[in-house]
C-alpha positions in Angstrom: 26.2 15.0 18.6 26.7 11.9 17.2 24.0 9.0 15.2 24.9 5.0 15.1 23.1 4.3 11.7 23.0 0.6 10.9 19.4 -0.7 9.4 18.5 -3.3 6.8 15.3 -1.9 5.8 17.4 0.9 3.8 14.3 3.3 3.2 14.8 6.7 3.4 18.2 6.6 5.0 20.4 8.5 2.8 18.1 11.4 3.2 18.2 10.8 6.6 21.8 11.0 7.5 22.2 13.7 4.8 19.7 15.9 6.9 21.5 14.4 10.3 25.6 15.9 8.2 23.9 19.4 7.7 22.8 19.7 11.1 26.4 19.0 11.9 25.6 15.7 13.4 28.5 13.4 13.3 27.5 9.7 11.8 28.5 6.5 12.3 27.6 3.4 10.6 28.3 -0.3 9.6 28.0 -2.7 6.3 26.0 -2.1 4.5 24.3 0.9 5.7 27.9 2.5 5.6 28.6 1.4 1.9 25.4 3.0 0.6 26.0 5.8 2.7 29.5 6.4 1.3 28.3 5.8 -2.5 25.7 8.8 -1.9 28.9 11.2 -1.1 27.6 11.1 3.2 31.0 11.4 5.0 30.1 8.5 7.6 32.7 6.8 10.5 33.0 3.1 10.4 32.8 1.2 13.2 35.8 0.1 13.4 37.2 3.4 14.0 35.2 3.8 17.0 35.6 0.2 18.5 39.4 0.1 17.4 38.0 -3.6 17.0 38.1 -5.4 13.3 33.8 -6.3 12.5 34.4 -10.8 12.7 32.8 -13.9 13.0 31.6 -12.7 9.3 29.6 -9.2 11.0 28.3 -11.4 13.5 30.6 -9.2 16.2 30.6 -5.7 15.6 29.1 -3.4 18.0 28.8 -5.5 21.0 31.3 -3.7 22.4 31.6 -1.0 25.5 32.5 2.0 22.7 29.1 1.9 21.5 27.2 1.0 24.5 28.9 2.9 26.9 28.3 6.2 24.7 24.7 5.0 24.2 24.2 4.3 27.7 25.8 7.1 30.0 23.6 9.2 32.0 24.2 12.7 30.6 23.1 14.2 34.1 25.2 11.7 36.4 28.7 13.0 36.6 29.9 9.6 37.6 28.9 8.4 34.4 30.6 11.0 32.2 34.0 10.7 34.3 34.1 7.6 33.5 33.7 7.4 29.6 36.2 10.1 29.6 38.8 8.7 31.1 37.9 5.7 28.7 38.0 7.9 25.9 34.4 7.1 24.9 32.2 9.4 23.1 28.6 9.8 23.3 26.0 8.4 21.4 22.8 10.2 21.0 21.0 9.0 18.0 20.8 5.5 17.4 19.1 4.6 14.2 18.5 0.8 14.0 16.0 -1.6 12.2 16.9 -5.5 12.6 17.3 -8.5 10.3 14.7 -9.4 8.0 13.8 -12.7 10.2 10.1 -12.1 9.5 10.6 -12.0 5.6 12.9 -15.0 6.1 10.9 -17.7 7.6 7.6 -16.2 5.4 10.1 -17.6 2.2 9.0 -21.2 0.9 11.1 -23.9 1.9 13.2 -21.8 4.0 16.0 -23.4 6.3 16.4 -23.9 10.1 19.9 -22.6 9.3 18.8 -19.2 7.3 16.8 -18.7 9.7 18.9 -18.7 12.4 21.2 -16.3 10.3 18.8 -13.9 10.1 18.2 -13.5 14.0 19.8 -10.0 15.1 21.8 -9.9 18.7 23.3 -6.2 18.1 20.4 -4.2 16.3 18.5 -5.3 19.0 21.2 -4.7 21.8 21.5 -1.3 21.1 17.9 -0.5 20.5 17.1 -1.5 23.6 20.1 0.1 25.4 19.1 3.5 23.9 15.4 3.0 24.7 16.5 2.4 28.1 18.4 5.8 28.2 15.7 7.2 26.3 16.0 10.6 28.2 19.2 10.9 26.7 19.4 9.4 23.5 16.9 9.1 20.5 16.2 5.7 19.4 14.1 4.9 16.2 13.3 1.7 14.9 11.1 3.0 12.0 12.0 4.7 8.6 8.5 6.3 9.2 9.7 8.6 12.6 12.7 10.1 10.4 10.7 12.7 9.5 9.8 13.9 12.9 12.8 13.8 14.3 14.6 16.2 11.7 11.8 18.6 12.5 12.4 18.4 15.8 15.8 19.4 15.9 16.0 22.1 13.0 12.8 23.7 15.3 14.3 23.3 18.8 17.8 21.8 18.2 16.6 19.0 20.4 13.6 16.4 20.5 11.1 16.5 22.9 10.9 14.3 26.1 7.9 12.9 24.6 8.8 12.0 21.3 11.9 10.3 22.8 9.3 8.6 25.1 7.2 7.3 22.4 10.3 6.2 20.1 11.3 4.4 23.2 8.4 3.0 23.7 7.9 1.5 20.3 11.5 0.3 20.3 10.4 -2.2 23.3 7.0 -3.6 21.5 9.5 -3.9 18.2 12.3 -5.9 20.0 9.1 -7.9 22.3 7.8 -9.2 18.8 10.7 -9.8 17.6 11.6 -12.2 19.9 8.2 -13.2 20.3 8.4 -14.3 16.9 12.0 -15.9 16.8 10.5 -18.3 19.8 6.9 -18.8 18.2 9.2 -20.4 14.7 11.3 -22.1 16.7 8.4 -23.9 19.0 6.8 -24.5 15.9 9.6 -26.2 14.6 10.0 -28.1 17.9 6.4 -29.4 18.0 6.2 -28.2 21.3 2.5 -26.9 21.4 1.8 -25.3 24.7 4.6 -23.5 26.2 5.2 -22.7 29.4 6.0 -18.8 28.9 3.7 -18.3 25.1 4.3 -15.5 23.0 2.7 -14.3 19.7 2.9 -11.8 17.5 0.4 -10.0 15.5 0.7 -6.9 13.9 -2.0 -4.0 13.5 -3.8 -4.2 10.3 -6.9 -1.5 11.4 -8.1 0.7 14.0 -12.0 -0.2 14.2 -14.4 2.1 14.7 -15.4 0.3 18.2 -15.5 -3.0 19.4 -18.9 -5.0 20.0 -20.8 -2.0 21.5 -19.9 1.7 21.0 -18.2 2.3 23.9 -15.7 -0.2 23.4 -12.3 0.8 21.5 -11.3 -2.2 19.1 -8.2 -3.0 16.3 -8.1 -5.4 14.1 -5.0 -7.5 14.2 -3.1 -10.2 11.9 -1.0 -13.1 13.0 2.7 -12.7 11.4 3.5 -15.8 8.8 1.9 -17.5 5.8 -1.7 -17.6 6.1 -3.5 -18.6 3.1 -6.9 -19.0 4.2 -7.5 -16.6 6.4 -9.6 -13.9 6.7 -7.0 -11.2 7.5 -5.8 -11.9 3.7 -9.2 -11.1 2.2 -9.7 -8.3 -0.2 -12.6 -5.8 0.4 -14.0 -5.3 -3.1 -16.7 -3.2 -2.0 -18.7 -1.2 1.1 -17.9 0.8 4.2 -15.2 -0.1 7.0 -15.6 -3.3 8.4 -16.9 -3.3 12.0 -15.3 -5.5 15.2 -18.8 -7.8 15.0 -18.2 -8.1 11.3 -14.4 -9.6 11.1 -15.8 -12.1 14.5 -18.8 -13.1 12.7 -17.6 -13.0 8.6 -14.6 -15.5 10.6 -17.1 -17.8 12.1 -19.0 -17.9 8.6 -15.2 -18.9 7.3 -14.4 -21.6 9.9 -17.7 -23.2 9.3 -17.7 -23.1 5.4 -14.2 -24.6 5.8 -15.8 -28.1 6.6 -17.4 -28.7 3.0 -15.5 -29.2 -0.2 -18.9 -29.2 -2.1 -20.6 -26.1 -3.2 -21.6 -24.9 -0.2 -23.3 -21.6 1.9 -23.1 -20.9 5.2 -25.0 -18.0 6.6 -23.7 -16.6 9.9 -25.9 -14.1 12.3 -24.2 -13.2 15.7 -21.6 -15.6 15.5 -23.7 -18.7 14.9 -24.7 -20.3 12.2 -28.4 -19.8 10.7 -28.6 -21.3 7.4 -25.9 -24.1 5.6 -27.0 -25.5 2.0 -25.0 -27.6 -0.3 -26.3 -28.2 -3.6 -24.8 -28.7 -7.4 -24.4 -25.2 -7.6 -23.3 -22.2 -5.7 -26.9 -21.2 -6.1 -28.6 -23.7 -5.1 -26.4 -23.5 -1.9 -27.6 -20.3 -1.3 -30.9 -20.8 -1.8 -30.8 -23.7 1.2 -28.9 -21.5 3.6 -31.6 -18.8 3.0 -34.5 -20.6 3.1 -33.5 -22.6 6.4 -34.0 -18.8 8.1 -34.9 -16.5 6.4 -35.5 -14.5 9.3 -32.0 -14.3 10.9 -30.0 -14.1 7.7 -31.5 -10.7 7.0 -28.8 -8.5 7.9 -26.1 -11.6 8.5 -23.0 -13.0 6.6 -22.7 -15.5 3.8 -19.6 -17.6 3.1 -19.4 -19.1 -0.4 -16.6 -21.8 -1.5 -17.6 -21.2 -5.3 -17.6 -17.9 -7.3 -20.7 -15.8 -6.7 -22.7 -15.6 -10.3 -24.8 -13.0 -11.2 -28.3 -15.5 -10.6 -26.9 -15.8 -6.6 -25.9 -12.3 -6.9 -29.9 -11.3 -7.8 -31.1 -13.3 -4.7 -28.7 -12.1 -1.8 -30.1 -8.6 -3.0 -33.3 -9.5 -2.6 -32.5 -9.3 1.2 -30.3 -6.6 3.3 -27.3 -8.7 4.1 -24.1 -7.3 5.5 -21.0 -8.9 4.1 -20.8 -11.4 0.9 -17.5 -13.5 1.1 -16.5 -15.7 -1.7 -13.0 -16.6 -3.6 -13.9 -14.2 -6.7 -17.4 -12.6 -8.3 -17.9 -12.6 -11.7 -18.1 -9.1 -13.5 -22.1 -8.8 -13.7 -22.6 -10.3 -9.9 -20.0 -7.3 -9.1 -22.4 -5.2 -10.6 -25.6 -6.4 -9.4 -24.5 -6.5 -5.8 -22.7 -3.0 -6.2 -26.0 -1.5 -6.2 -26.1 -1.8 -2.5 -24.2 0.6 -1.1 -23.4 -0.8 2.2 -22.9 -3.9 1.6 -19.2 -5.5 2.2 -18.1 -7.6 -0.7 -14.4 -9.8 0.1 -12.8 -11.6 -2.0 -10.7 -14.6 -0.4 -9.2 -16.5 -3.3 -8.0 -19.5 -0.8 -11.1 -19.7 0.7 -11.5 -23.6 1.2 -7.3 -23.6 2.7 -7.5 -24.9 6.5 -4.7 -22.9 8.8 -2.4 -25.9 10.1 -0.8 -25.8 13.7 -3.5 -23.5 14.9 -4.1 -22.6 18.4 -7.4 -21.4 20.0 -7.1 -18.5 22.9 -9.3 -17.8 25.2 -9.1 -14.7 27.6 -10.1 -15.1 31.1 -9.9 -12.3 33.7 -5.8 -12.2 34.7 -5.2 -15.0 32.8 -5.5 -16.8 29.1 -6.6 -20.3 28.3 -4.5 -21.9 25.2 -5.9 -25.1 23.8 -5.5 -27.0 20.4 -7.9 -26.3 17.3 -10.8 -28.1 17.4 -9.9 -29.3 13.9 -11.2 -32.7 13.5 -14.8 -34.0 13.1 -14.8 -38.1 14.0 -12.2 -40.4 13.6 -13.6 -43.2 11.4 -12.7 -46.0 13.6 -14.7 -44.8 16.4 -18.3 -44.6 14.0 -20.5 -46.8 16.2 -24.0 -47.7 15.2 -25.9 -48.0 19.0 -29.2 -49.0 17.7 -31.2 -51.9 16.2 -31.9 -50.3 13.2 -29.0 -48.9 10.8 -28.8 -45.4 8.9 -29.4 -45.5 5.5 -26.5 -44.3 3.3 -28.6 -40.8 2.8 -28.9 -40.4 6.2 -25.2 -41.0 7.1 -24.5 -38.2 4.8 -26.8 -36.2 6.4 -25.7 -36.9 10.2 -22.0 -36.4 8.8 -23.5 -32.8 7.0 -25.4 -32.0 10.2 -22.3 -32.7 12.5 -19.9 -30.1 10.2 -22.4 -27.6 11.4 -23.0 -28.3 14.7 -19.6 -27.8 15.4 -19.6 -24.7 14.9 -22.8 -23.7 16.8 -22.8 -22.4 20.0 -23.2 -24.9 22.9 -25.7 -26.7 23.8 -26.1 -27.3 19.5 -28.9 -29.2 17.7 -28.7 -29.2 14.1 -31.6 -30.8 12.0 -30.9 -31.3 8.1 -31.6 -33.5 5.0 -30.3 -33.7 1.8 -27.8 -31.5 2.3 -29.3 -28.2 3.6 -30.0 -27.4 7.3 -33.6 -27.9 8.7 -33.3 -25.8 12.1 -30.4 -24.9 14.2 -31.2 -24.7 18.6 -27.7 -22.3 19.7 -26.5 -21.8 22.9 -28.9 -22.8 25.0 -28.3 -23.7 29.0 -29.6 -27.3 28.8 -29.8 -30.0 25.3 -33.4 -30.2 25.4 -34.0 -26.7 25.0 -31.3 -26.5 22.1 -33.6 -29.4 21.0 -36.7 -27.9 21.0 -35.9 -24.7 19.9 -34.4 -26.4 16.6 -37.9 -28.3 15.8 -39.9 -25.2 16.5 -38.2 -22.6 14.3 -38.1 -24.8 12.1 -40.6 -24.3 8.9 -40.2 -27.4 7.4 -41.9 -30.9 7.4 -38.8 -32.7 9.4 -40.4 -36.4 8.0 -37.3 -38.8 7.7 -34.7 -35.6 8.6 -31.8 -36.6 10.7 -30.5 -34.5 14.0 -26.6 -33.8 15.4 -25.7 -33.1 18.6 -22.4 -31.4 19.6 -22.5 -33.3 22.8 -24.0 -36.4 24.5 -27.8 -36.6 25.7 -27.9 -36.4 29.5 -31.7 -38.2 29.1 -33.4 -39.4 26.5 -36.2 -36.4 26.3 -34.2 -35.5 23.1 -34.6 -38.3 21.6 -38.6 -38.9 22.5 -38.9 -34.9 21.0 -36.7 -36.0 17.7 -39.0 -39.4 16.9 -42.0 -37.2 17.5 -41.1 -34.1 15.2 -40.6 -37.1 12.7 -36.3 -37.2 12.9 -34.8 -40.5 11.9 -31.4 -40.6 12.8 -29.4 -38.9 15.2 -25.3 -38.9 15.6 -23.9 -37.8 18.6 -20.8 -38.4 20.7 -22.1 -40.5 23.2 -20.4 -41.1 26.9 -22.9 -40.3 28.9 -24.0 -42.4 31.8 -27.6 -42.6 30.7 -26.7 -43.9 27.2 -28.7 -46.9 27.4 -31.7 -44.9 27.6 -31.5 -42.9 24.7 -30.5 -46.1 22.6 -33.5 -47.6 24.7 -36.0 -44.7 23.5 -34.5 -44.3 19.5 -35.2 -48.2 19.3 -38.4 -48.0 20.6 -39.4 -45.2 17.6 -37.1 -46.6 15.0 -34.9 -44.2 15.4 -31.0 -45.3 14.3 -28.2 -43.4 16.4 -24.5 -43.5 15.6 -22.2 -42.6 18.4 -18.8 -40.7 17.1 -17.0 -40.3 20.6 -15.7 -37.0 19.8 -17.4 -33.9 21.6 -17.5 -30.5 20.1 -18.1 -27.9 22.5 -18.3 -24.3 21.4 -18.3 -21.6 24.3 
């Protein structure tokens, strides 16, 4: 038997081929895989010696040649096959030990160059792992320091491998060399400004098994997009609490996208994926305290998002309450210790909170198909601010409508959001028409909402929202306008002294 050994992650590979020699196991190798193998006294072939063909093009060419894929790729059972490599004096293959060039670690390296990058894309590792995963019944392919292991077992137990472990080495050779790829084209589209191609790959790599997905029955992993993503939640560290669950990471992300919008000290509370409670304030306390108290009901058992350190006073009042996960950039020592007295609940720590992912992309999945669309990453362009009624917002209330709107664009559609001086009033999510959305805000609502101002993520069809907003005491309303019926509701806020600013931008959320 002979092994083609040529990797660049160099882990465990000396004790590899060393176990591969004293099973009598013939080894060949190139670069430096072959150097390091020769310094640790492993008698390895060069190959050269098998391609009678100098390595060139500075190691770009070396084992693209029919020496190493024609003993990697005869059919041991097709007699064809073997006459042939015989008569062209080629000798099997049948381990083929690869792992490819670090493009990942490459482009992940600040300020790194179209043209390293490009060096660092593999044509040969890949070329042979994928020849001997095609002739997997023949030939052991591994792609992972991690299978070394099982394979020596293998053949000091049974002097072979076992169909299946060749099947599963074979089949993880094909999702290696997919993202691979996958990930060459994503860095190069990127690069291109291209944003929606016609064939899309991406590539994400496993960072947990979850316990189940929404419901029980439902199998679920949690995986992270490959690159530099300060920011995101798949680079939060879990201080405390059990395994976080599939609703956790959906919800804990909404929380995340949401709190993104505010530079102040802010708190967003998050309960099945929408928003119940946001509250700015001088302090990270007083934030919390106005995302609490706009619901207390639904952020019992929900998520809170911080953009400041949690203190050991905010620390006291989340555990006043059962709430599931605490995200923040840091805790100080005593709020560790204070919320550590809850055993279940999930404290991360996200250092780069307030960083906004750039270049993002927003996937749906559709039965048999995907929908791809830009990031919904802007609020209003400041040009198209339009005041549609007699009367004008006061300077308070334009901060409001503009706080208001940061939330509402993250609530579930049809979205009402009612708030003043910085702190939401009542949220109406998801509902199947506005006026309900509407409605529903006002009535679960426990404040006086006297001089409060409403958003909408979307335009008013009628003006029954408007006649329900000047009656629960609202005074301003922003929302996108574009509707058909605008004159009406401009009609109906004049008529109760009601200003309304139109933004033109719609923020659906489905």
């Amino acid at each position: 038997m002979r092994a083609l050994i040529s990797v660049s992650d160099k882990t465990g590979v000396v004790e590899f081929a060393k176990e591969l020699r004293e099973l009598g196991i013939k080894v060949i190798s190139t670069g430096g895989t072959l150097t390091q193998l020769m310094e640790n006294g492993i008698g390895a072939i060069g190959i050269s010696d098998v391609t009678g063909f100098p390595e060139c093009l500075d190691g770009r060419v070396k084992t693209l040649h029919p020496s190493v894929h024609g003993g990697i790729l005869a059919m041991r059972d097709k007699p064809e096959h073997m006459q042939q490599i015989q008569d062209l004096q080629i000798e099997t293959i049948d381990i083929v030990a690869i792992n490819l060039y670090p493009f990942k670690q490459t482009i992940m390296q600040p300020g790194v160059s179209l043209e390293d990058a490009i060096e660092n894309i593999d044509i040969g590792g890949p070329t042979m792992l994928r020849s001997a995963a095609k002739n997997h019944k023949d030939v052991i392919v591994l792609c992972d320091p991690a299978d070394y292991a099982e394979v020596i077992r293998e053949l000091k137990e049974n002097g072979s491998v076992s169909y299946e472990t060749k099947y599963r080495l074979a089949l993880k050779v094909f999702e290696h060399t997919a993202a691979y790829d996958a990930l060459i084209a994503s860095y190069l589209r990127e690069r291109s400004g291209r944003e929606l191609p016609n064939n899309p790959t991406f590539t994400y790599e496993k960072l947990q098994d979850l316990r189940y997905g929404e419901n029980p029955h439902q199998k679920a992993a949690y995986y992270k997009q490959v690159g530099v993503l300060e920011g995101s939640l798949a680079n939060a560290v879990q201080l405390h609490g059990k395994e976080l669950s599939f609703n956790n990471i959906n919800d804990t992300n909404g929380a995340l996208e949401t709190l993104k919008e505010f530079t102040s000290p802010t708190v967003v509370a998050v309960k099945h994926a929408n928003p119940c409670g946001v509250g700015s304030g001088f302090d990270i306390f007083a934030a919390y305290k106005r995302a609490h108290d706009c619901d207390p009901t639904s952020i019992f058992g929900g998520i809170v998002a911080a953009n400041r350190p949690i203190d050991a006073w905010t620390a006291d009042e989340i555990n006043k309450i059962f709430i599931e996960i605490v995200i923040a950039p840091d805790f100080t020592e005593d709020a560790l210790t204070i919320l550590k007295k809850k055993q279940n609940i999930r404290l991360l720590k996200l250092e780069s909170i307030e960083k906004k992912l750039e270049k993002q992309i927003d996937l749906k999945k559709t039965s048999g198909g995907i929908l791809i669309q830009d990031a919904d990453d802007q609020l209003f362009n400041e040009e198209d601010l339009k005041v549609v009624t007699d009367r004008i917002p006061t300077e308070r209330e334009m901060q409001d409508m503009i706080f208001a709107l940061k939330v509402a664009k993250h609530v579930k559609s049809n979205a009402i959001v009612i708030a003043k001086d910085g702190m939401t009033l009542g949220i109406g999510p998801g509902q199947t028409n506005r006026i309900w959305a509407a409605k529903n805000a006002i009535r679960q609502s426990h404040f006086d909402l006297n001089d409060s101002v409403l958003a909408s993520d979307a335009f008013f069809p009628f003006d029954d929202c408007v006649t329900v907003a000047g009656e629960a005491g609202i005074t301003a309303i922003i929302q996108p306008g574009g509707s058909i019926n605008d004159e009406e509701s401009i009609k109906k806020a004049n008529e109760l002294g009601i200003a309304m600013v139109f933004t033109g931008m719609r923020h659906f959320k489905h």
